[in-house]
KOLGU-4560 file (N, C-alpha, C; in nm, 3 decimals, padded with zeros to 5 digits):
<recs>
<n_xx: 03.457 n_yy: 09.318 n_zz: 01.650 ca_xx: 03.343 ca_yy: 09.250 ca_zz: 01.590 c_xx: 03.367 c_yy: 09.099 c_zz: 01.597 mol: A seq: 1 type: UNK>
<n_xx: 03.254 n_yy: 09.005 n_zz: 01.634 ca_xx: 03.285 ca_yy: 08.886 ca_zz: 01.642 c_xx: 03.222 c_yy: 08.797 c_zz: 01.506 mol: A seq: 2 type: UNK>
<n_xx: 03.264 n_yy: 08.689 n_zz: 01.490 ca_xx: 03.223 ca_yy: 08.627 ca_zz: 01.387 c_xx: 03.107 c_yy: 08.584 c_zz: 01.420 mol: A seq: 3 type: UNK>
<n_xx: 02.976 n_yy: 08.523 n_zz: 01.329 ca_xx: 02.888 ca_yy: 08.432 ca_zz: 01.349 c_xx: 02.923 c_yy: 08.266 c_zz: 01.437 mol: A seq: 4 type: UNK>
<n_xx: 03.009 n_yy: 08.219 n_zz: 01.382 ca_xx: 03.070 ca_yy: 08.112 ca_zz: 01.475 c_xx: 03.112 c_yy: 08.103 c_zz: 01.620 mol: A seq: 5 type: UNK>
<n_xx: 03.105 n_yy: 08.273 n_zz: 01.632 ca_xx: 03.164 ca_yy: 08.299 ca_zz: 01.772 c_xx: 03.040 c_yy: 08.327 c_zz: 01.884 mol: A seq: 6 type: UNK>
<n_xx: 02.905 n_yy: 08.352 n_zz: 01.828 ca_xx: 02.776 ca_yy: 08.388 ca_zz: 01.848 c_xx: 02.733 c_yy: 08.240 c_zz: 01.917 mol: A seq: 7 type: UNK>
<n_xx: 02.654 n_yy: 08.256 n_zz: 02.045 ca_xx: 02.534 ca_yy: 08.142 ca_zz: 02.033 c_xx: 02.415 c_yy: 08.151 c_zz: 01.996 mol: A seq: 8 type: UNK>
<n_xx: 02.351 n_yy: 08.054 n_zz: 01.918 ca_xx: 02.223 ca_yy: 08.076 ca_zz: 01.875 c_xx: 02.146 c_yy: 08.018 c_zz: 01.967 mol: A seq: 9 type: UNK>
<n_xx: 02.165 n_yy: 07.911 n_zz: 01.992 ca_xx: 02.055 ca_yy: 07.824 ca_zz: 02.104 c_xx: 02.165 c_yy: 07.840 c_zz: 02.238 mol: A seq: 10 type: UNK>
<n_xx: 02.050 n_yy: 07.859 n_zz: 02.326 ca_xx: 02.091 ca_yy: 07.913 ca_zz: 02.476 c_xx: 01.989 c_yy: 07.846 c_zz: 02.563 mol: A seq: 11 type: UNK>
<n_xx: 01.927 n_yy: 07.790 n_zz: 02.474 ca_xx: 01.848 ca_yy: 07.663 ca_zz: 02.595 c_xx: 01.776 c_yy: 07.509 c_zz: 02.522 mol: A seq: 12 type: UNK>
<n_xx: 01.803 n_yy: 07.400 n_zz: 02.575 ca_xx: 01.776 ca_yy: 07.275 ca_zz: 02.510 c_xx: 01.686 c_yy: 07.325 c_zz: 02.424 mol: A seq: 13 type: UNK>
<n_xx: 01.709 n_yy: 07.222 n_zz: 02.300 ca_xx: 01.566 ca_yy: 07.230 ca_zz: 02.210 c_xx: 01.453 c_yy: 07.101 c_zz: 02.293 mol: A seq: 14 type: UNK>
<n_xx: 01.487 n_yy: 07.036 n_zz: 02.308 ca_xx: 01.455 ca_yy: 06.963 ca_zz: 02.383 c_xx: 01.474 c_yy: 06.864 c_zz: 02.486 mol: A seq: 15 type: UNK>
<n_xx: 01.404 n_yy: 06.797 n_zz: 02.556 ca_xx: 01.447 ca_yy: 06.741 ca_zz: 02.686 c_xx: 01.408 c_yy: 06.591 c_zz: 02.644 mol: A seq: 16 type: UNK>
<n_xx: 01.514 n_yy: 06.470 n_zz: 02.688 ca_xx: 01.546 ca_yy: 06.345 ca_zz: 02.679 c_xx: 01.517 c_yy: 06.253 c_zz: 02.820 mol: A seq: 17 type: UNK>
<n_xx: 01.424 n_yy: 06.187 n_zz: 02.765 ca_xx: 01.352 ca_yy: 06.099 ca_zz: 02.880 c_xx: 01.430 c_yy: 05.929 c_zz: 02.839 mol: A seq: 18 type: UNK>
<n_xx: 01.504 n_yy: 05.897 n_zz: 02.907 ca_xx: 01.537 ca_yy: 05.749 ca_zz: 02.886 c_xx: 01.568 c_yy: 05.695 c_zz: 03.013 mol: A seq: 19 type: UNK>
<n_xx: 01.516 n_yy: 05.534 n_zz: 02.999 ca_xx: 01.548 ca_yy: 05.449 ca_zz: 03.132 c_xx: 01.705 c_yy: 05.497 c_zz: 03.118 mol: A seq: 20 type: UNK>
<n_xx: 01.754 n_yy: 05.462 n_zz: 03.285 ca_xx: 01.904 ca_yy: 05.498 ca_zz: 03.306 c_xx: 01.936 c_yy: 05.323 c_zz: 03.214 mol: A seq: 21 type: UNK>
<n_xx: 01.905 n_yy: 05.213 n_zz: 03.178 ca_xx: 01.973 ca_yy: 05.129 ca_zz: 03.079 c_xx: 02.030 c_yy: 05.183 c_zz: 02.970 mol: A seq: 22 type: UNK>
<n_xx: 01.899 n_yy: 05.238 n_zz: 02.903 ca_xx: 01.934 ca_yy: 05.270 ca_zz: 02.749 c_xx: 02.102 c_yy: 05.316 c_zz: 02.693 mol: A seq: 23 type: UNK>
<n_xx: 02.166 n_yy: 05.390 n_zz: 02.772 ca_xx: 02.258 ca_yy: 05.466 ca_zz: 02.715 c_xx: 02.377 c_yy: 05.294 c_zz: 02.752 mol: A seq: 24 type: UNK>
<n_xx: 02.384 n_yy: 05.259 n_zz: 02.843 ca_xx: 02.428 ca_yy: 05.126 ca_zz: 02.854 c_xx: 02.415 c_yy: 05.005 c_zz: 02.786 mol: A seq: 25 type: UNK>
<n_xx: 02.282 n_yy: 04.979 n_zz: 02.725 ca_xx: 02.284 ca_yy: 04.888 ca_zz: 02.642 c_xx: 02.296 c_yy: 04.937 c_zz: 02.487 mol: A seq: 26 type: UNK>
<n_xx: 02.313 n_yy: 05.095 n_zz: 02.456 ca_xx: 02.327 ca_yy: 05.112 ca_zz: 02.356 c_xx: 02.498 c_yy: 05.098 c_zz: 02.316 mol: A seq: 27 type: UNK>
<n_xx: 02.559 n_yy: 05.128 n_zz: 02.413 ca_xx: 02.685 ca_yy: 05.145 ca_zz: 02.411 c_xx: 02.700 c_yy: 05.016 c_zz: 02.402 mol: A seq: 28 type: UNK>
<n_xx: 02.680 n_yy: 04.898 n_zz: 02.478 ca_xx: 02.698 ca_yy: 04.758 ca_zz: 02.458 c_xx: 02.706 c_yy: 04.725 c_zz: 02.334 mol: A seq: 29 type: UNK>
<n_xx: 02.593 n_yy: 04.777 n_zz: 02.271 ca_xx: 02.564 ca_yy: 04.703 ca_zz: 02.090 c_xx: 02.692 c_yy: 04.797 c_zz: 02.014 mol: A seq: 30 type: UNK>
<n_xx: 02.671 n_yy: 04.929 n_zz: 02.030 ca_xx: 02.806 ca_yy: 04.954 ca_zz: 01.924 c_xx: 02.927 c_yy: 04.926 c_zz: 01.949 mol: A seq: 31 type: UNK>
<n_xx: 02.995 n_yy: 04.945 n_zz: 02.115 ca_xx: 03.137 ca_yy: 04.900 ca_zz: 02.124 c_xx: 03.139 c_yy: 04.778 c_zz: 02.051 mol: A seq: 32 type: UNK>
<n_xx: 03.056 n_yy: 04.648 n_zz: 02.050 ca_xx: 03.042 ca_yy: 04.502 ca_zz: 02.033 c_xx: 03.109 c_yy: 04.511 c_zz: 01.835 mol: A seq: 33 type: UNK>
<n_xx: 03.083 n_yy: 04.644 n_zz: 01.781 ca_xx: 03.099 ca_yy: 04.574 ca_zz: 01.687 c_xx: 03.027 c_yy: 04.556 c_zz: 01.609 mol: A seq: 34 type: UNK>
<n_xx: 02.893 n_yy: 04.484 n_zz: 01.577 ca_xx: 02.800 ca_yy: 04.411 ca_zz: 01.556 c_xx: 02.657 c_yy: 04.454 c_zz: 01.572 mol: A seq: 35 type: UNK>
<n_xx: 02.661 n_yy: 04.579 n_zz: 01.452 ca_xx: 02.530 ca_yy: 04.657 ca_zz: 01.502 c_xx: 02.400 c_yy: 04.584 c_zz: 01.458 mol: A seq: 36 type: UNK>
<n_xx: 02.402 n_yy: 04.508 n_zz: 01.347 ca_xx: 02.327 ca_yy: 04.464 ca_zz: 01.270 c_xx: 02.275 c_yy: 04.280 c_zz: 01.306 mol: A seq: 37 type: UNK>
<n_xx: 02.411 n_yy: 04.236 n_zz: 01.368 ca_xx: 02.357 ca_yy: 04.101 ca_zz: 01.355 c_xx: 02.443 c_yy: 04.127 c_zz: 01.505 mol: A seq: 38 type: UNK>
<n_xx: 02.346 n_yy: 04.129 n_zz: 01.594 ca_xx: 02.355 ca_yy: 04.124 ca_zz: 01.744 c_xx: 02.239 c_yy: 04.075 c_zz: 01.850 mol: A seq: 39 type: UNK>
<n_xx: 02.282 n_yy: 04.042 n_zz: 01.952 ca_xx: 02.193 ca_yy: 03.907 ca_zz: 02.027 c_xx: 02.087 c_yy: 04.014 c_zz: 02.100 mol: A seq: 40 type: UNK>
<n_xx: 02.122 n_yy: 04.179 n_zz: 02.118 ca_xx: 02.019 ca_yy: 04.204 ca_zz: 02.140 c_xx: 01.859 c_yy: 04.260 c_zz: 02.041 mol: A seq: 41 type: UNK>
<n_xx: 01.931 n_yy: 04.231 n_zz: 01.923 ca_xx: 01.812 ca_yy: 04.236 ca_zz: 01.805 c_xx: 01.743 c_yy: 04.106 c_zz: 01.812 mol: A seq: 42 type: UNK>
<n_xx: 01.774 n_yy: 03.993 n_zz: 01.858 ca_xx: 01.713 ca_yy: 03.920 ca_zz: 01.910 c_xx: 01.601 c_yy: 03.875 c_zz: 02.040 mol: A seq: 43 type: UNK>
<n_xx: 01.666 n_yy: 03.930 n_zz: 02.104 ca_xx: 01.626 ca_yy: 03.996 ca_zz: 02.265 c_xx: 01.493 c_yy: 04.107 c_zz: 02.232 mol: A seq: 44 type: UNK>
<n_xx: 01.559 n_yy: 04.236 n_zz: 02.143 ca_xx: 01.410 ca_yy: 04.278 ca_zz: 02.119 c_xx: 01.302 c_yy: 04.229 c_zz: 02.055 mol: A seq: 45 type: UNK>
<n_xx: 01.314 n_yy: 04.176 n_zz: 01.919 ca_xx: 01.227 ca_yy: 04.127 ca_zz: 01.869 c_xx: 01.114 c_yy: 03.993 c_zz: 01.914 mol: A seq: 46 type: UNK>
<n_xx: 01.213 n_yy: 03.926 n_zz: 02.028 ca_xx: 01.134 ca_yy: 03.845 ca_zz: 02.137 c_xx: 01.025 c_yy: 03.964 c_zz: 02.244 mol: A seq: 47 type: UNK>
<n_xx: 01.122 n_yy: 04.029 n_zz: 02.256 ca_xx: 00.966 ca_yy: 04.073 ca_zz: 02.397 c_xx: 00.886 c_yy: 04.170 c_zz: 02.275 mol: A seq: 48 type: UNK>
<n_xx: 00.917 n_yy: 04.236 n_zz: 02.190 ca_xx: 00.810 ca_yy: 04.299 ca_zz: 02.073 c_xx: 00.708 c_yy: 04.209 c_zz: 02.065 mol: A seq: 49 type: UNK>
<n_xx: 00.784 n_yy: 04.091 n_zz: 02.032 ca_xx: 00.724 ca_yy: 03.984 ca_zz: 01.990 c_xx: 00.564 c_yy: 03.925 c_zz: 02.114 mol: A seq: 50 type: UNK>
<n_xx: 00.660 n_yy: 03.917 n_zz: 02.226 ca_xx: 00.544 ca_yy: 03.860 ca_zz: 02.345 c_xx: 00.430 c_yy: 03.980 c_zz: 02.353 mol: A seq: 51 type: UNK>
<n_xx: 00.479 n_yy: 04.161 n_zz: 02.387 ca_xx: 00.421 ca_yy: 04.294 ca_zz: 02.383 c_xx: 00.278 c_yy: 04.304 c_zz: 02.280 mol: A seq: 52 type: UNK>
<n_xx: 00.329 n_yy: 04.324 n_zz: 02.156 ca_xx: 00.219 ca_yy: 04.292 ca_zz: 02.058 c_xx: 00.149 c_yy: 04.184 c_zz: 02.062 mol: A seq: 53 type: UNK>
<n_xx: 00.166 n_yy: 04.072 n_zz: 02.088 ca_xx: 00.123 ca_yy: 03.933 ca_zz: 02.074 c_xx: 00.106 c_yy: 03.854 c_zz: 01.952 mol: A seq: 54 type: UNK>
<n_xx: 00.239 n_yy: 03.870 n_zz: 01.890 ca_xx: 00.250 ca_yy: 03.813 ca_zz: 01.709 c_xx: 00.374 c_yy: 03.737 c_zz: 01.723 mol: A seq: 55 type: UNK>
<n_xx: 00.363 n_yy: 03.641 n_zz: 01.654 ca_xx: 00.529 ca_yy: 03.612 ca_zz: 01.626 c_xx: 00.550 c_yy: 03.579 c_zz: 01.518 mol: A seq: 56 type: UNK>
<n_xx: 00.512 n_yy: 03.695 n_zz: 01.456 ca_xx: 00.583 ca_yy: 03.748 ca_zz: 01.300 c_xx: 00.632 c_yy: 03.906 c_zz: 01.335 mol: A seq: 57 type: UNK>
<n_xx: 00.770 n_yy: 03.899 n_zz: 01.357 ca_xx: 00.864 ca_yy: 04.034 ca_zz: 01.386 c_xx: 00.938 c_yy: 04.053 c_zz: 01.305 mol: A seq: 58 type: UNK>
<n_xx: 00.961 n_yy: 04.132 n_zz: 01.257 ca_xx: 01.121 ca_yy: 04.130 ca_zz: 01.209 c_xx: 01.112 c_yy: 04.359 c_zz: 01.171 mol: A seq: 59 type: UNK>
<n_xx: 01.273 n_yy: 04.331 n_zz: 01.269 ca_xx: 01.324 ca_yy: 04.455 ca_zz: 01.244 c_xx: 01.413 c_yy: 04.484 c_zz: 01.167 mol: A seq: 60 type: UNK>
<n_xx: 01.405 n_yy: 04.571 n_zz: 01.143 ca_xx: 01.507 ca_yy: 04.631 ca_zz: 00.988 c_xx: 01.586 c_yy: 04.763 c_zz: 01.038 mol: A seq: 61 type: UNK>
<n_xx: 01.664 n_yy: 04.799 n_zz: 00.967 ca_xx: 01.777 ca_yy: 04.924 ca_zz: 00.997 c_xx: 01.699 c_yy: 05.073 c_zz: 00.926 mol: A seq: 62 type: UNK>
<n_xx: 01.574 n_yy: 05.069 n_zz: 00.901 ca_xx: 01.533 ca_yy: 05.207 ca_zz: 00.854 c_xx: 01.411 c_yy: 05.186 c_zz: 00.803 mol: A seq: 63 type: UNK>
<n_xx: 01.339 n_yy: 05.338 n_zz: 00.833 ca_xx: 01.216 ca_yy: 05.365 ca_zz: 00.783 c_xx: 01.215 c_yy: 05.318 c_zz: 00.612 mol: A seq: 64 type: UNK>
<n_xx: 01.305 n_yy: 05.363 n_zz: 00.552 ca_xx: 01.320 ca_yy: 05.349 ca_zz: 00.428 c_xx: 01.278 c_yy: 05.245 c_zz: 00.383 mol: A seq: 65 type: UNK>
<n_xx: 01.356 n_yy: 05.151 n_zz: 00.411 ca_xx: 01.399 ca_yy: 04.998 ca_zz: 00.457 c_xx: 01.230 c_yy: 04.908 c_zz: 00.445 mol: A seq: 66 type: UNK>
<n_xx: 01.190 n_yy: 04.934 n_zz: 00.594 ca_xx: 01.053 ca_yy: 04.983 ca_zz: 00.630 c_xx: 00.955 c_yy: 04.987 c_zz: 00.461 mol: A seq: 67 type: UNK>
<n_xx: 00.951 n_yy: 05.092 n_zz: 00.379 ca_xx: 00.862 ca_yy: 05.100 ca_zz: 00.340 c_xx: 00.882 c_yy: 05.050 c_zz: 00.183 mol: A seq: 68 type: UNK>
<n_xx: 00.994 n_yy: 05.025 n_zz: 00.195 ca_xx: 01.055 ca_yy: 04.948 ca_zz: 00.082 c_xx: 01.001 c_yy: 04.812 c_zz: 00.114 mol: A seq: 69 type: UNK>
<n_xx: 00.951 n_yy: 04.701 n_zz: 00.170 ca_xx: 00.970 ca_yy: 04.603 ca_zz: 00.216 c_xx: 00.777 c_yy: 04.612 c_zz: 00.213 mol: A seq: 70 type: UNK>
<n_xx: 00.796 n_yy: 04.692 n_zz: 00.274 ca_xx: 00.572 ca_yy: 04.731 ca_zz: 00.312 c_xx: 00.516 c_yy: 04.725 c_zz: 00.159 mol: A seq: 71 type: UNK>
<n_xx: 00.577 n_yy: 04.787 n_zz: 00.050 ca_xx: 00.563 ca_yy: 04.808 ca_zz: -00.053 c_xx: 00.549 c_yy: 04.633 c_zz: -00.151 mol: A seq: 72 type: UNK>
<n_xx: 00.637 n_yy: 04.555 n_zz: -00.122 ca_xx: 00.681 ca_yy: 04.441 ca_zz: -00.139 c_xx: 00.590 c_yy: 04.359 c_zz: -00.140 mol: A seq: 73 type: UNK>
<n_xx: 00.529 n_yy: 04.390 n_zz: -00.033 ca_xx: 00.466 ca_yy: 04.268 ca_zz: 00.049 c_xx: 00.305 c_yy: 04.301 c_zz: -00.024 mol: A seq: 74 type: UNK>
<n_xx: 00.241 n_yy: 04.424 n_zz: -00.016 ca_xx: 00.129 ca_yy: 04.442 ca_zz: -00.086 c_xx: 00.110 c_yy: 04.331 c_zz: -00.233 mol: A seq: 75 type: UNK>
</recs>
């Protein structure tokens, strides 16, 4: 008899991952760096967000939470 741990339950992706071949490269850039929070490419995004939308009032934050804590604020 085998254990439950010894069982597979999923035997095929739950789902499938679409990313430019960058992403996994510049993600790795920001965490090896260190410096998840105050890094030059949170800068970098919030510039082309910035040009994309056409506002330059950006600012990103570390969470939805964060997010609606702040949305809440501002009302």
């Amino acid at each position: 008899m085998s254990s439950r741990s010894d069982q597979k339950i999923f035997t095929q992706p739950l789902f499938k991952v679409y990313m430019d071949d960058k992403v996994p490269t510049n993600v790795g850039e920001v965490l090896m760096s260190g410096k998840i929070s105050q890094y030059n490419k949170i800068s970098e995004f919030e510039s082309v967000l910035s040009k994309y939308i056409g506002s330059d009032k950006i600012l990103t934050i570390n969470s939805g939470t964060n997010a609606l804590h702040l949305a809440y604020h501002l009302l």
